[in-house]
C-alpha positions in Angstrom: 14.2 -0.6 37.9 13.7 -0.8 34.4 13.3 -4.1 32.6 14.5 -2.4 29.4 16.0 1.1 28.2 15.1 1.4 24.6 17.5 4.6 22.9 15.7 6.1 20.1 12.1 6.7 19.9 12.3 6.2 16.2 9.9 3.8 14.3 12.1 0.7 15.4 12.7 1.5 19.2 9.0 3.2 19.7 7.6 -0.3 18.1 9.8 -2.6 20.5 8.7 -0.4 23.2 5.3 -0.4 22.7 5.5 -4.4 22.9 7.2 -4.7 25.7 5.4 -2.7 27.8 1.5 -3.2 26.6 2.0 -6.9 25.6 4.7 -8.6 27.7 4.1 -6.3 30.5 7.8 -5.1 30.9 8.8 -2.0 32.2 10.3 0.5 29.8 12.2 3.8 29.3 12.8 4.8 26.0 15.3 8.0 25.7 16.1 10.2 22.5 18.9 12.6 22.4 16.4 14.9 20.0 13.8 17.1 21.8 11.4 14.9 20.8 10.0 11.2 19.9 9.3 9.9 16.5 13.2 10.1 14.5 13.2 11.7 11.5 9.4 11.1 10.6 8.9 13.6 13.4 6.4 16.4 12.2 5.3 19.5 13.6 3.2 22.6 12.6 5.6 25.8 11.3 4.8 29.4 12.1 2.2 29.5 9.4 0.1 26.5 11.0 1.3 24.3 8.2 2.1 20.8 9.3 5.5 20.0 8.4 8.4 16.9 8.3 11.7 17.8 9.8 13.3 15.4 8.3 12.3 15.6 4.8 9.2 14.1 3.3 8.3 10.6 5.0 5.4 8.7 2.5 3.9 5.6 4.2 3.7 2.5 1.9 4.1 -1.0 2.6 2.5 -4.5 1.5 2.6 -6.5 4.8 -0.9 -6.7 6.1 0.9 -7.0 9.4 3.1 -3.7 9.8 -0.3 -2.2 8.7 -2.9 -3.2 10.9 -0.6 -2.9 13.9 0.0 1.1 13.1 -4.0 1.0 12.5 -3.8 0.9 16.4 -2.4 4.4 17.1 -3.7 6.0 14.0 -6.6 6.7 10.9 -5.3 7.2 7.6 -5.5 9.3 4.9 -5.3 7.4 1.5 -2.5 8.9 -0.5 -0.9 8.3 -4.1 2.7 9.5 -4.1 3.6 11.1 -7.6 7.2 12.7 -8.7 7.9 14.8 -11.6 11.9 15.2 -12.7 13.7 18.7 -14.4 14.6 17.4 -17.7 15.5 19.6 -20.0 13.4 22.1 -19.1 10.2 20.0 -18.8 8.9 18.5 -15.4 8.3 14.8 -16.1 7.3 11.6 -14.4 9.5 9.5 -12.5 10.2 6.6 -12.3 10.0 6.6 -16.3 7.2 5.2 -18.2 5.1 5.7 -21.2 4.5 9.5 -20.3 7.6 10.0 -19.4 9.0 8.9 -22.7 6.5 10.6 -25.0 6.6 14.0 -24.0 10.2 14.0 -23.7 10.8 12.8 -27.2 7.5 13.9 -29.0 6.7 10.5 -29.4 3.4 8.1 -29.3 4.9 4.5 -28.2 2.0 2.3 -26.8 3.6 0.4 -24.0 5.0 -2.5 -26.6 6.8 0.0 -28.8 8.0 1.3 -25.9 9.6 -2.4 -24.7 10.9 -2.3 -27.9 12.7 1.4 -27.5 14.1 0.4 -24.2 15.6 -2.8 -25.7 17.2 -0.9 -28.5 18.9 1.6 -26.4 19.6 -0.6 -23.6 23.6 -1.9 -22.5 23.0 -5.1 -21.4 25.3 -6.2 -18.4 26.3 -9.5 -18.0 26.8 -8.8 -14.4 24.7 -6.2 -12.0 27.0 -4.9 -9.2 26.6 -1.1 -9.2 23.9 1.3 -9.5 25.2 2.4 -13.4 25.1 -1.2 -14.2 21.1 -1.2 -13.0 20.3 1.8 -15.3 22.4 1.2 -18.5 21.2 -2.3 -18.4 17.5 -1.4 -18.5 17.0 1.7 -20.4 20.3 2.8 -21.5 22.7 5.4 -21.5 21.4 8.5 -22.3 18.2 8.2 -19.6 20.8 7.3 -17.2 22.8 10.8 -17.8 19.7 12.3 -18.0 17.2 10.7 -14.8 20.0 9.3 -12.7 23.6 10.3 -13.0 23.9 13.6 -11.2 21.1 13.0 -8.8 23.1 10.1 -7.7 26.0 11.9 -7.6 24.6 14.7 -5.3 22.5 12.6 -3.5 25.8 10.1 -2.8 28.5 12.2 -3.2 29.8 9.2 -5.2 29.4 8.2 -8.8 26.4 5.5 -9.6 29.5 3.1 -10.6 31.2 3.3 -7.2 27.7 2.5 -5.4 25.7 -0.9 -5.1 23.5 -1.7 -7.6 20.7 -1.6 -4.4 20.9 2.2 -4.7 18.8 2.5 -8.2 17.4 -1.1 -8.3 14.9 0.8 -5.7 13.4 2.8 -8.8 11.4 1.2 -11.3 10.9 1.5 -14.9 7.7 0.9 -16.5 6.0 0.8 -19.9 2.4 1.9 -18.8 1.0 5.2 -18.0 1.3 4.2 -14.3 2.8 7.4 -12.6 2.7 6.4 -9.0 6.2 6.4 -7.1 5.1 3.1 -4.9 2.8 0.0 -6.2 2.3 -0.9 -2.3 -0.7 -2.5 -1.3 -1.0 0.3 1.2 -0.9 3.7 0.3 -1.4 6.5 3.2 -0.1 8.8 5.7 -1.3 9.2 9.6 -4.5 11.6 9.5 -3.6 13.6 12.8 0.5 13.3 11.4 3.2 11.2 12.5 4.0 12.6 15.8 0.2 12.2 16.7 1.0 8.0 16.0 4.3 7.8 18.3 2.6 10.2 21.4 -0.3 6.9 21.2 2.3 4.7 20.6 4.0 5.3 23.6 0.7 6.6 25.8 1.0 3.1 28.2 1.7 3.5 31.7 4.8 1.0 31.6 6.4 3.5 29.4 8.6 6.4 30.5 9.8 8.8 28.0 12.8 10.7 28.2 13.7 13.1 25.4 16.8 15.3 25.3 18.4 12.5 26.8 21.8 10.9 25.7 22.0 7.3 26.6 25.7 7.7 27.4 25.2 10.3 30.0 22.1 8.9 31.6 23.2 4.7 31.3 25.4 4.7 34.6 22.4 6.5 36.7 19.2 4.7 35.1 18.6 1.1 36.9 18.0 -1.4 34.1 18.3 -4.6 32.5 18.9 -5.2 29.2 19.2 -2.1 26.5 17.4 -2.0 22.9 19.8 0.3 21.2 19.0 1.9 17.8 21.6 4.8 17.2 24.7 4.1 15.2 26.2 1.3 16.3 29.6 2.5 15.8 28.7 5.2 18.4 28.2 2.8 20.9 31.2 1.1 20.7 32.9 4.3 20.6 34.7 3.9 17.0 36.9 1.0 17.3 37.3 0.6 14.1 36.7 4.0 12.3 33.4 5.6 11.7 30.7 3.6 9.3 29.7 6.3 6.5 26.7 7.8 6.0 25.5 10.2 4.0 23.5 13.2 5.6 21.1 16.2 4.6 20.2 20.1 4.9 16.8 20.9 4.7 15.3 24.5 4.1 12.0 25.0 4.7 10.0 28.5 2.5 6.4 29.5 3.3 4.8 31.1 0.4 1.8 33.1 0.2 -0.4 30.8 -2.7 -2.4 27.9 -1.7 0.0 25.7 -3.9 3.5 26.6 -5.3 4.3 24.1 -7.9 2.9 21.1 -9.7 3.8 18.1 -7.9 4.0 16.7 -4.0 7.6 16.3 -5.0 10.0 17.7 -7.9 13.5 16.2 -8.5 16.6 18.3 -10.1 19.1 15.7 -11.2 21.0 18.0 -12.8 20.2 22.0 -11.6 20.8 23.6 -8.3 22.5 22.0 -5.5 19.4 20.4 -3.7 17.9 17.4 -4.8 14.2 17.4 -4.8 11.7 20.1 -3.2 8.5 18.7 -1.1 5.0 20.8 -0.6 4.0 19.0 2.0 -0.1 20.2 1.6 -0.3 17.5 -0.9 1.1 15.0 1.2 -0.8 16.1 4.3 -4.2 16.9 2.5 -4.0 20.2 4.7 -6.3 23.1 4.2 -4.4 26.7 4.1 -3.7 29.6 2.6 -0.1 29.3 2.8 2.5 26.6 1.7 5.7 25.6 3.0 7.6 23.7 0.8 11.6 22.4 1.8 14.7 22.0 -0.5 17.2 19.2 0.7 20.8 20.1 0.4 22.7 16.6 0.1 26.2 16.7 2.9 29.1 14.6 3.9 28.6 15.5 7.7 25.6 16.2 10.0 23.0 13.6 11.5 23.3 10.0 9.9 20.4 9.4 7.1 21.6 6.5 5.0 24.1 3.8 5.1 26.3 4.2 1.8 26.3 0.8 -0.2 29.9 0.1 -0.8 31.3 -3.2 0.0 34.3 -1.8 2.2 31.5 -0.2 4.4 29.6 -3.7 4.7 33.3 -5.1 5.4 33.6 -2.3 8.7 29.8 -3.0 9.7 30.5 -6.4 10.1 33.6 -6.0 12.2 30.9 -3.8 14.4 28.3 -6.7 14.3 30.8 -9.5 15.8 31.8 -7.2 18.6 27.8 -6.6 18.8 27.2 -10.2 19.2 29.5 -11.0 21.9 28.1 -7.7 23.8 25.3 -9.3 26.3 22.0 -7.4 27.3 22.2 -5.0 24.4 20.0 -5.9 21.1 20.5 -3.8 18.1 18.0 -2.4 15.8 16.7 -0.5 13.1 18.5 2.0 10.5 21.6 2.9 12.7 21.8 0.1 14.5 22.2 -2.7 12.0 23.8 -0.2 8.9 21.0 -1.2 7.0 18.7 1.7 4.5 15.3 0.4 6.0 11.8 2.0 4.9 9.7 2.8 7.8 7.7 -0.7 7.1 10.8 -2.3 7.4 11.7 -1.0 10.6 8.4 -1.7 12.3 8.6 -5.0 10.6 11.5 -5.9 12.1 11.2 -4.8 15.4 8.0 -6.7 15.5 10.1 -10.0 14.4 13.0 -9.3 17.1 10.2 -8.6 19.6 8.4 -12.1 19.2 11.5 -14.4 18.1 14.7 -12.8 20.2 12.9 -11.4 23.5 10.0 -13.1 24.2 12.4 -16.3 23.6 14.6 -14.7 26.2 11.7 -14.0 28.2 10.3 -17.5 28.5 13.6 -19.3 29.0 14.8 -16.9 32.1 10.7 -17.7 33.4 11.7 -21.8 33.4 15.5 -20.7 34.3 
């Protein structure tokens, strides 16, 4: 008998699992439908030796003492400074856009107050900030917008930035220093041994079964349990009822190359070439010693595995449809990405299966005790 069955060994359901069972001494099985633990930040080394994401490129960052000390646990870090360089107009230039950015795109030699003044002058001021064009146009105006944004969005969404919530772009930053970093997070750094290495300690405690290849809806019926942590789509669970929530989803293709490094940046966006996105060498974000690379081009998609929640009202309408039935459903907590239709950073989900652990089920837990 199982005190809990945790579905998804993601960062949300592998951190809620890890609590249960080493701090409040619960018994736990946690099942993933994927061949193996860790969600999308899953990584692995390729037939070259080269360690590798799955998913796409997963950078650690986050400014809560908390979420980082409690990861400290299961690994050592590497210190790492995330940079991103754009395809525009034939040059490869920093984003998000600051001083750099600006000067060698124009020619220019703004100091950081001439350049305040150039954003103000080119800027459309919005009265009102509801979509992701609004966010743009407001602050630097329209022409970086077509440039930067525009079609990225549009590939990346399969929507244009004035159909999306202004949450989409507000994400990116615009800056009038030289500062070329991607994050500003008080913590900058990825697992030394990888991310997989993290979830295998993670989950190491004898009060913790794993079970991957494992589909809670086949396995639910035969598995003696309690309650159930659930972090897949929470449409899913309740089997549609109301439509499907949308989601955006990806293609990723991975290329080994015979150089050391293949091109001048960790990552490189293409608003508006090719069909992918962004291409990741993951060497520079692994600090990996090879001959080879292996870099991987993501193909944005309607259909496949669900990656991000699209920010349109009408979807936040349907998600909360999905919450109230999830509210009256006893013994089953939802959590993380899928489970509350939410985009979360990997801080975020640690973060707030940490909160849910300590003010939901240790509540639980101490009122069933004096019960």
């Amino acid at each position: 008998m199982f005190d809990y069955v945790v579905v998804g060994a993601g960062f949300a359901g592998s951190t809620i699992a890890e609590r249960l069972a080493s701090e409040a001494g619960k018994k736990v099985l946690i099942c993933d439908r994927r061949p193996h633990i860790g969600g999308n930040a899953f990584d692995h080394h390729d037939e070259a030796g080269i360690l590798v994401h799955r998913y796409g490129p997963h950078i650690f960052h986050t400014n809560s003492n908390e979420v980082y000390e409690y990861l400290s646990s299961f690994t050592a870090w590497r210190p790492y400074q995330h940079s991103v360089l754009t395809s525009v107009d034939g040059q490869l230039l920093p984003i998000p856009i600051n001083l750099n950015t600006i000067n060698r795109m124009y020619g220019t030699e703004f100091t950081s107050f001439q350049l305040e003044e150039f954003f103000a002058s080119v800027a459309e001021p919005r009265a009102q900030i509801k979509t992701s064009e609004d966010v743009i146009v407001n602050k630097v105006g329209r022409e970086l917008y077509e440039k930067f944004f525009r079609n990225y969005t549009r590939k990346q969404w399969g929507l244009d930035p004035s159909e999306l919530d202004a949450v989409v772009t507000a994400r990116v930053p615009v800056r009038t220093n030289r500062d070329d970093r991607y994050f500003t997070d008080t913590y900058q750094v990825m697992p030394l041994h990888g991310y997989t290495r993290m979830f295998e300690r993670m989950l190491a405690h004898p009060n913790i079964k794993v079970m991957v290849n494992a589909d809670y809806r086949e396995i639910r019926d035969m598995i003696p349990h309690r309650d159930v942590i659930y972090t897949g789509p929470i449409d899913e669970f309740f089997e549609y009822r109301f439509g499907k929530l949308p989601y955006r989803s990806l293609e990723f293709k991975f290329e080994t190359r015979g150089v050391a490094i293949a091109q001048e940046a960790p990552v490189i966006n293409y608003p508006n070439e090719n069909a992918y996105t962004r291409v990741t060498e993951f060497k520079y974000l692994t600090g990996q010693q090879h001959p080879q690379t292996t870099l991987v081009y993501e193909y944005p998609k309607a259909e496949g595995d669900p990656y991000y929640p699209i920010p349109r009202a009408e979807n936040q309408t349907l998600y909360r449809k999905y919450q109230a039935l999830a509210d009256q459903t006893d013994g089953v907590h939802f959590l993380g990405r899928l489970g509350t239709y939410k985009y979360y950073n990997m801080d975020q989900c640690v973060a707030q299966a940490l909160s849910y652990y300590r003010k939901v089920l240790i509540h639980a837990e101490e009122l069933a005790t004096t019960a």
